[in-house]
C-alpha positions in Angstrom: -28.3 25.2 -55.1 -27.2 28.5 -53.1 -23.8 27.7 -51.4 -25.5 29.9 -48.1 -27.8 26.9 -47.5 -25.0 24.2 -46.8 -23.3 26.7 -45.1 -25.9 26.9 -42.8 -26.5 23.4 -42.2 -22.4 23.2 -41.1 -23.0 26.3 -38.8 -25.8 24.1 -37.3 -23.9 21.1 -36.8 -20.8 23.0 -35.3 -23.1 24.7 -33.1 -24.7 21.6 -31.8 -21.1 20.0 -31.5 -20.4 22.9 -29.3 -23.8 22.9 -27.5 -22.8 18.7 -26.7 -19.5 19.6 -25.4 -21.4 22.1 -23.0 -23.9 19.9 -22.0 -20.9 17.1 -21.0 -18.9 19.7 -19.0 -22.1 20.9 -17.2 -23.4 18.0 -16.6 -19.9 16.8 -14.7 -19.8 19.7 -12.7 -19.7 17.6 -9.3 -17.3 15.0 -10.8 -14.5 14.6 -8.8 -11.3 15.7 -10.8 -13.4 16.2 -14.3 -11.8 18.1 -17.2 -13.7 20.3 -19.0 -13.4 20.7 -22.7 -14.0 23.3 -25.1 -14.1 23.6 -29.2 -12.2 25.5 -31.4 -14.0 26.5 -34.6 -12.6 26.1 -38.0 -14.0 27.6 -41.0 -13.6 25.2 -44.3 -12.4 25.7 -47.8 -12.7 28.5 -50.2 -14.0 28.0 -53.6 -11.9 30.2 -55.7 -14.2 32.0 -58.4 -11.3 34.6 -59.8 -7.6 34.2 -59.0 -5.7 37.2 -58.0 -3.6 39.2 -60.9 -0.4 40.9 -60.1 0.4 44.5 -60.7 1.5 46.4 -64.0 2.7 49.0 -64.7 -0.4 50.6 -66.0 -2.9 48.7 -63.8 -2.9 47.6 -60.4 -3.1 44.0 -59.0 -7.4 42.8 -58.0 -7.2 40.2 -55.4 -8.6 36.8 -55.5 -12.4 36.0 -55.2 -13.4 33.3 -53.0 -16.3 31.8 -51.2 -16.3 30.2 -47.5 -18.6 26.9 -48.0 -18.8 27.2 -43.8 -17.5 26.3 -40.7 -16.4 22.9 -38.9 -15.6 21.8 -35.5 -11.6 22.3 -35.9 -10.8 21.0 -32.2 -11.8 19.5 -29.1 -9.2 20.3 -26.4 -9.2 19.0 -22.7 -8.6 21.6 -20.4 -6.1 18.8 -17.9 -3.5 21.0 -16.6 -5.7 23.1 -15.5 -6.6 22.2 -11.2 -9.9 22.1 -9.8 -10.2 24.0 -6.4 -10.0 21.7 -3.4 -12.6 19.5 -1.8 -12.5 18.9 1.9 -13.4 15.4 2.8 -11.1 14.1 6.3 -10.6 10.7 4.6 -6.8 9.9 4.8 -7.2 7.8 1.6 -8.8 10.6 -0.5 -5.8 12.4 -2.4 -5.5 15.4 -4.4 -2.6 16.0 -6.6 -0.8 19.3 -6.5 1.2 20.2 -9.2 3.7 22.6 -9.1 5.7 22.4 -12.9 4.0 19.4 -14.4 0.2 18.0 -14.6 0.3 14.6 -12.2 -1.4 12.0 -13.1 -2.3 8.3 -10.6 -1.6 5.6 -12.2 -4.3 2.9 -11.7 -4.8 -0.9 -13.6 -8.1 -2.0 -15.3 -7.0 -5.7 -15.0 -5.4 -5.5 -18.9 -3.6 -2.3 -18.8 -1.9 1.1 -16.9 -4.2 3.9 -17.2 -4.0 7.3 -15.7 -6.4 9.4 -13.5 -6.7 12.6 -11.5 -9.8 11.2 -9.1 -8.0 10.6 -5.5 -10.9 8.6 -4.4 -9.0 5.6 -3.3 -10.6 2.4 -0.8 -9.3 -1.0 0.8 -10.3 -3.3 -1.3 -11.4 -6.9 0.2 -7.8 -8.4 -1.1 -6.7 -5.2 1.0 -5.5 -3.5 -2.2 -5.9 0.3 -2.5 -8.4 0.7 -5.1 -10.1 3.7 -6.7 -13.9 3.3 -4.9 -15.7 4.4 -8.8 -14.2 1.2 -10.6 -12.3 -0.7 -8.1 -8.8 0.0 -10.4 -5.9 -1.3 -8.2 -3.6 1.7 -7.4 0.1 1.2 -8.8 3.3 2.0 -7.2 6.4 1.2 -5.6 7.3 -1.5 -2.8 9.5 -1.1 0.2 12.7 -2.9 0.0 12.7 -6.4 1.5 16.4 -6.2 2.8 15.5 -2.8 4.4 11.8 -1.7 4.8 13.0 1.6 5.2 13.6 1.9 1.8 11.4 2.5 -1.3 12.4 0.1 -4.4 11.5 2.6 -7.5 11.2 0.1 -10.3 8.3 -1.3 -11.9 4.7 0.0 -10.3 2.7 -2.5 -8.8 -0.3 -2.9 -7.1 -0.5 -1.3 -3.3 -1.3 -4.1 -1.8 -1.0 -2.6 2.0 -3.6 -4.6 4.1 -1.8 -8.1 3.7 -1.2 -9.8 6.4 2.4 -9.5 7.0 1.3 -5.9 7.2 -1.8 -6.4 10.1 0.8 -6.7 12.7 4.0 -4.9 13.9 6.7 -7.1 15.4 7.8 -6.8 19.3 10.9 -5.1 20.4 13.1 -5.8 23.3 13.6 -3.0 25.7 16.6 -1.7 25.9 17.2 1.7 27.6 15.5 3.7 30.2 16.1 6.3 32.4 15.3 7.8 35.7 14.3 11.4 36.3 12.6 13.8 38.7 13.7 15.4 41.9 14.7 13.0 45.1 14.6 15.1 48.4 16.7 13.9 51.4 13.9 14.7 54.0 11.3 12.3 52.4 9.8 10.2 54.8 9.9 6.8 52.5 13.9 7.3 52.7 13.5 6.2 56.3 11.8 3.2 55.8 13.7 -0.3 55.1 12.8 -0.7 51.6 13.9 2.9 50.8 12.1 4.8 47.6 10.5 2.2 45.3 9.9 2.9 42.3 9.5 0.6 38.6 8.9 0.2 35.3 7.1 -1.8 32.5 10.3 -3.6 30.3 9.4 -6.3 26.8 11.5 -8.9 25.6 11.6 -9.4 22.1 8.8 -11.3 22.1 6.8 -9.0 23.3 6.0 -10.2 26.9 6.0 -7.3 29.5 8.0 -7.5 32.8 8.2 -5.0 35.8 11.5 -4.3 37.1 11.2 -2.8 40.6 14.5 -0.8 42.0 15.3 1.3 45.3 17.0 4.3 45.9 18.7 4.5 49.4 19.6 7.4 51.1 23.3 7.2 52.7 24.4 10.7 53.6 22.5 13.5 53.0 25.3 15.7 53.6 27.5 14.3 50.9 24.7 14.0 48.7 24.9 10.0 48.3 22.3 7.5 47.6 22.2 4.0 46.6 20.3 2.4 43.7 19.5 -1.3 43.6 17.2 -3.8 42.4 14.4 -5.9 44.3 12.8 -7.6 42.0 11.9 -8.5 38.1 8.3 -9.8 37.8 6.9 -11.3 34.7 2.8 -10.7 33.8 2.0 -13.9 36.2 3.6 -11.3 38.9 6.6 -14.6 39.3 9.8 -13.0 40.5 11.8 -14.1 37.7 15.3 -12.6 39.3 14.2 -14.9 42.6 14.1 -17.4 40.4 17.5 -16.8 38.6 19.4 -16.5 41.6 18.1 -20.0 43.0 19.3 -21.5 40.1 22.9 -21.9 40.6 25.2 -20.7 43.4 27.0 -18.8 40.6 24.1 -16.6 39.6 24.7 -13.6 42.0 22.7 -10.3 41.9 25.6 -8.3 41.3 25.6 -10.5 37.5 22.4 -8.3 37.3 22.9 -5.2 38.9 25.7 -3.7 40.7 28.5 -5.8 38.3 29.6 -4.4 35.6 31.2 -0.8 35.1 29.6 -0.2 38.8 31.7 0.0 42.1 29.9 -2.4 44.3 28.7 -0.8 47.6 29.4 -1.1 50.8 28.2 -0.7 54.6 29.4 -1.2 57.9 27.7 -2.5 60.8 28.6 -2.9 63.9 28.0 -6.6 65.5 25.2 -6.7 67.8 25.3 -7.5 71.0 26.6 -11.5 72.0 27.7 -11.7 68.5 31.3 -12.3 68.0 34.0 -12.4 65.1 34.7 -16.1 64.7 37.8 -16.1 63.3 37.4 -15.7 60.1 36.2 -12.8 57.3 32.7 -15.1 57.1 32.4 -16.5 60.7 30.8 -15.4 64.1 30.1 -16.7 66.9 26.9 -16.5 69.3 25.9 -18.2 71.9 28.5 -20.6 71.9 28.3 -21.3 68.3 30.0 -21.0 65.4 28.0 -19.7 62.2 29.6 -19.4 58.8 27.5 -17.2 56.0 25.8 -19.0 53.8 25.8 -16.2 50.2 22.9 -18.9 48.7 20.7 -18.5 51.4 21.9 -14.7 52.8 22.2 -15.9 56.5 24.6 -17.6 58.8 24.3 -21.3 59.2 25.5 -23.4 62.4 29.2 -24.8 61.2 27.7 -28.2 63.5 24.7 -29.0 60.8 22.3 -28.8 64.1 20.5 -26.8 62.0 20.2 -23.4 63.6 20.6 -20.1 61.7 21.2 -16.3 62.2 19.7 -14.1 59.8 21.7 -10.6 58.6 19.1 -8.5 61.1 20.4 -10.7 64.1 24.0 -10.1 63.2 24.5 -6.4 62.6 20.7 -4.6 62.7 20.2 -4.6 59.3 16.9 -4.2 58.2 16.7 -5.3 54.9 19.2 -7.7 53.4 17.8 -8.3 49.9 20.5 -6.7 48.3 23.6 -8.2 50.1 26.2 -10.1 47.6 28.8 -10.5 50.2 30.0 -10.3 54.0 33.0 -9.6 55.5 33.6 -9.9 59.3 36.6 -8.3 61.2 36.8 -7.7 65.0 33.7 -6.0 66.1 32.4 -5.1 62.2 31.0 -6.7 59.7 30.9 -4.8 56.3 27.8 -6.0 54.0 28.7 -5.6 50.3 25.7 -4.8 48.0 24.2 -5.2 44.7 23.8 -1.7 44.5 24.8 1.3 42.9 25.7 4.7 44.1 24.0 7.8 42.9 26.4 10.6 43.3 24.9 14.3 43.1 26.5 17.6 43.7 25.9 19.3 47.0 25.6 22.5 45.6 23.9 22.0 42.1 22.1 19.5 42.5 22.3 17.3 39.4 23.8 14.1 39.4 27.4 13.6 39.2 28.0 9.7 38.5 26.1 6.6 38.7 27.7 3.0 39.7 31.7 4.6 39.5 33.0 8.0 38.3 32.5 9.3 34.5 29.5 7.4 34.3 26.1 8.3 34.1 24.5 4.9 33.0 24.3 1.3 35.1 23.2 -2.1 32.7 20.5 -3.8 33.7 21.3 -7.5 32.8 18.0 -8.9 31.9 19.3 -10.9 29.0 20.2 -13.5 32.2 16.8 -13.9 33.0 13.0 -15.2 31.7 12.7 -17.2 28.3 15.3 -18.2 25.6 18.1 -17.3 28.4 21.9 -17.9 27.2 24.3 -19.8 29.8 26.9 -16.8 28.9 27.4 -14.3 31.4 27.3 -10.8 29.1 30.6 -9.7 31.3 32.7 -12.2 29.2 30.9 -12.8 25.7 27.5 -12.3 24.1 24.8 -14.2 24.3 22.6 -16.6 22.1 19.0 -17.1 22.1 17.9 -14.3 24.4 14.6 -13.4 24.6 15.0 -10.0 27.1 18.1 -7.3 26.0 20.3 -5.7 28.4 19.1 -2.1 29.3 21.3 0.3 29.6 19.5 2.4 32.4 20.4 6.2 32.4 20.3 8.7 35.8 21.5 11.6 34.2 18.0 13.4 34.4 18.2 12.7 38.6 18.1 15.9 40.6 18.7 16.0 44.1 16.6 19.2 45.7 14.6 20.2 48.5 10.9 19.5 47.2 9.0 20.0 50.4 10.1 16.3 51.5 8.4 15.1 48.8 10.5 13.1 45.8 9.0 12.9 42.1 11.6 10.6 40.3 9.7 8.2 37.9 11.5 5.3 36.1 10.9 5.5 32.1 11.0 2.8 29.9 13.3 4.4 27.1 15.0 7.5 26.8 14.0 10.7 25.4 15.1 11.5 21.9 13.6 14.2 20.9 9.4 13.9 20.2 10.0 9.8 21.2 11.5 7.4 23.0 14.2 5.6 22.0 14.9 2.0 23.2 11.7 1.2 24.9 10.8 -1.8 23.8 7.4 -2.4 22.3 4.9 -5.6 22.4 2.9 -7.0 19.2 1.4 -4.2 17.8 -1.9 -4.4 15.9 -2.8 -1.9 12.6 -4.8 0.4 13.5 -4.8 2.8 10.7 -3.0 4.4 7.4 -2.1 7.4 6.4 -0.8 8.8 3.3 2.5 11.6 3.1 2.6 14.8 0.7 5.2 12.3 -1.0 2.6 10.0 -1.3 4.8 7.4 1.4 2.1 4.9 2.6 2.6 4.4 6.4 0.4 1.7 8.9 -0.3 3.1 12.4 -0.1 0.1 15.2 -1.5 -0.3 18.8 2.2 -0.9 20.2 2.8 3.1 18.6 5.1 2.4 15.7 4.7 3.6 12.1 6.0 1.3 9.6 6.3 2.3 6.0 4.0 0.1 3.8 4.6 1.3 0.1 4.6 4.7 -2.1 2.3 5.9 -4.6 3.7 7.1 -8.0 3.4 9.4 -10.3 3.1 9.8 -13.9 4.1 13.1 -15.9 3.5 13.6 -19.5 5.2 16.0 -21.9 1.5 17.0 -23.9 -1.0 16.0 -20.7 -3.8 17.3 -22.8 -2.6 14.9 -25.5 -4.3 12.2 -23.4 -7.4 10.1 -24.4 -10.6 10.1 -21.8 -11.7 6.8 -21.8 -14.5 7.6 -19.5 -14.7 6.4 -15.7 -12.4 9.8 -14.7 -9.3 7.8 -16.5 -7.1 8.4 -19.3 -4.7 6.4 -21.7 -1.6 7.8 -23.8 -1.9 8.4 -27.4 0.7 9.4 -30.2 0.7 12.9 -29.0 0.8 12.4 -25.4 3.8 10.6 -24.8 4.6 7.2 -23.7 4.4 5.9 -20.0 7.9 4.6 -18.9 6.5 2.0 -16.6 8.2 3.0 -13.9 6.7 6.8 -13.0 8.3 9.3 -10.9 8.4 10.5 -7.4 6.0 12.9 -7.2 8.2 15.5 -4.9 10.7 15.6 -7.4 9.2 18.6 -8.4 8.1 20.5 -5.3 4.6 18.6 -6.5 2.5 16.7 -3.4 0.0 14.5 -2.7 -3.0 16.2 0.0 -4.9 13.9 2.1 -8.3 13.9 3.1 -9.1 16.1 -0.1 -10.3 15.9 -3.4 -9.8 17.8 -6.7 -13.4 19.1 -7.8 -14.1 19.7 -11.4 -12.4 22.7 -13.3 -15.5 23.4 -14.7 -16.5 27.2 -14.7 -20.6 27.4 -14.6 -20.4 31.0 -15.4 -18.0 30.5 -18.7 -20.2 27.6 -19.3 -23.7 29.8 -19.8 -22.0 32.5 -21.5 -20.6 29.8 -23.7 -24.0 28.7 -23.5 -25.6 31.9 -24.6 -23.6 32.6 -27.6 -23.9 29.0 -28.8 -27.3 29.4 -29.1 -27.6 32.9 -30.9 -25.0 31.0 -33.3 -27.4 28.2 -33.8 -30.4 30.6 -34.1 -28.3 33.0 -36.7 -27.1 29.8 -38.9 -30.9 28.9 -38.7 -32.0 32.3 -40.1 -29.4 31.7 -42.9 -31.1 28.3 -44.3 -34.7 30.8 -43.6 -33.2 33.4 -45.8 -31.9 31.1 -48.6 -34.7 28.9 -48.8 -36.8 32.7 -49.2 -34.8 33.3 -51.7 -34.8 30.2 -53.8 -38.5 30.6 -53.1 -38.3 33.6 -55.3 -36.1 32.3 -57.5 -39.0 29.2 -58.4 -41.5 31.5 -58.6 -39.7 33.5 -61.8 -41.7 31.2 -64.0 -45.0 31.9 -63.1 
């Protein structure tokens, strides 16, 4: 038999080879992170028919004679580190890899084993496991550390499993700074009133239950540019005056435990006696109408020394108008100087920022809250710490106060927290519910909640391979080592080692180039149609060949 005819037939089977590995990459041209392939041809043996002679010296060398018996499909190779272009898609948990030195690879579980894939399709699953959506193969990667969830244990890869439910909720914090800024102006008209400038703000315990501590601010003398600062009120969400409640308690729980103790200078007024009111002899007792009244601190009034009963409030003593702040009384001849749980707010007469709070070289009063509401601790936080508190001391800064003319209106706000930069530190934060995930270039797996924290969850890793196109396709957009691939540690790697990253809300699109495809395509088929024409030809001629006999 002519050695053309088998020939042929292995040009018709390579061809067809080829035409199948075009027909796969074609046909995945919308598959999400496919790798084409392409063949390498490979012709086969020669049969030898003369072997080739040296040279002499009177004759020159005749090469060898040989006969190619065809051609064979010498290799398949999977074009893996080359990238598909990018597919926009807005889902956070869709993920392309970017490589920058080395082909990335995700590496996902089939239930028995670790397999790899380049397909960033990733779902929830109903165990709250992040899952490829094709298959349902669990994700693998690294847990945060249990001592410190800021921290990323890089051992053994494990499932993702980010929607449990210690996960569905973010814990409460205590408040446990704030601040006041904005401008005060001396000619506004609430600075006239008794209850001076009110102003407030939202404060949690560390339970998470929300209270509204209300303060005043006082004018005292414009000229000097001094205010006062004190607080009326703490109200929990049932709108009960928790700080009422404290200070009816015990004799010993005083405001200035509160507010106005501390590093503070306590403030002071005088007032002159009103009119029938006398001194009575003593720093606490006057005299009116014939008799004798010693100030009661409990109840903030003078009482008849005779039990009959009868009472003088602060207003009938010395004018005052409001007497919610008063910790203590001191009476001498025709004066009587009212201490207060206050503070004073120094500011600059020419500046206008704010020169101290409470006492000089300080900017910040403490709000002593851990005294009050739930869980409370019987130890007064001016001589030990406390036990068992529910609400934190806040440490309340005025540093942001200006004192200008505004037009005679003020804008000061009271903020929960302090600025820090884009957020605000020591505010305090109630139960927080998730409300979504998002996915860093690192491939850091962070859970948004309602109360606005951002807690790390878990991190996606990596695998890198020293031959990537050494891997075996095991269908479903996966891959699992061979020999030639090189082994997966168990472990992976952090994909930004390498200046690599992980994209969210896109997708790596096939790699597969249509236009090489059809020219592939093209010549394919001319190489099928040509190894056709040989088995045409030979067959011709073995035609002739049978028909010698005739």
């Amino acid at each position: 038999m002519m050695r053309s005819l088998f020939s042929g037939v292995a040009g018709l089977k390579t061809h067809q080879t080829k035409m199948d590995v075009i027909g796969n990459n074609i046909s995945n041209v919308n598959t999400v992170a496919f790798k084409s392939s392409s063949t390498t041809f490979s012709d086969i043996m020669y049969q030898t028919t003369s072997q080739a002679s040296g040279a002499t010296a009177t004759r020159g060398g005749v090469n060898a004679k040989q006969i190619g018996l065809g051609v064979t499909n010498g290799a398949t190779k999977i074009s893996v580190t080359s990238s598909g272009a990018a597919q926009s898609t807005g889902d956070a948990l869709d993920i392309r890899l970017s490589d920058t030195n080395t082909t990335n690879f995700f590496v996902v579980n089939n239930g028995s084993e670790n397999v790899f894939t380049r397909a960033g399709s990733f779902y929830i699953d109903g165990n709250g496991n992040l899952a490829m959506t094709t298959t349902g193969y669990l994700v693998m990667g690294w847990q945060v550390d249990a001592q410190n969830p800021s921290v990323i244990n890089k051992n053994t890869v494990t499932p993702l499993r980010v929607m449990q439910a210690a996960n569905l909720t973010s814990p409460p914090e205590a408040t446990t700074e704030a601040s006041f800024s904005g401008v005060i102006d001396k000619y506004d008209s609430q600075f006239k009133s008794s209850s001076g400038y009110a102003r407030s703000f939202t404060l949690y315990d560390n339970l998470g239950y929300s209270y509204t501590a209300k303060f005043a601010i006082k004018l005292e003398d414009g000229e000097t540019g001094k205010y006062s600062v004190s607080l009326t009120g703490v109200y929990d969400t049932n709108n009960n005056n928790i700080l009422a409640d404290y200070l009816s308690e015990s004799a010993d729980n005083t405001l200035d435990k509160i507010f106005g103790g501390d590093n503070p200078t306590p403030f002071t007024k005088v007032y002159s006696l009103s009119t029938g009111v006398t001194s009575g002899g003593s720093s606490d007792l006057v005299t009116y109408d014939g008799v004798t009244y010693q100030y009661n601190a409990k109840e903030n009034k003078f009482v008849a020394a005779d039990n009959s009963g009868k009472t003088l409030t602060l207003a009938q003593v010395c004018g005052l108008d409001d007497d919610s702040a008063v910790i203590g009384v001191d009476v001498s001849g025709s004066t009587i100087t009212l201490t207060m749980a206050s503070s004073e707010l120094q500011f600059h007469t020419k500046e206008g920022n704010l020169i101290y709070a409470g006492s000089e070289g300080n900017t910040k009063i403490t709000l002593h809250t851990s005294l009050l509401g739930p869980n409370t601790s019987n130890t007064d936080p001016l001589t030990g710490d406390n036990i068992n508190r529910a609400l934190s001391d806040i440490s309340i800064d005025f540093a942001q106060l200006m004192n200008y003319d505004n037009g005679g209106t003020s804008t000061a706000v009271a903020n929960r927290g302090v600025p820090d930069g884009t957020i605000m530190r020591g505010e305090g934060k109630k139960l927080g519910t998730m409300t979504g995930l998002s996915v860093s270039n690192d491939g850091k797996i962070y859970g948004s909640y309602s109360n606005g924290n951002t807690v790390l969850l878990g991190q996606i890793a990596a695998a890198q391979f020293a031959n990537a196109s050494g891997l075996e396709e095991i269908g479903n957009n996966c891959y699992k080592t061979t020999l030639n691939s090189g082994e997966f540690d168990g472990i992976g790697v952090d994909i930004s080692a390498d200046g690599s990253s992980m994209n969210t809300g896109q997708l790596e699109m096939a790699n597969v180039d249509l236009s090489a495809e059809f020219t592939d395509m093209i010549t394919t088929q001319r190489g099928f149609q040509a190894n056709s024409r040989i088995i045409t030809v030979s067959d011709t001629m073995l035609e002739e060949l049978i028909n010698l006999k005739r």
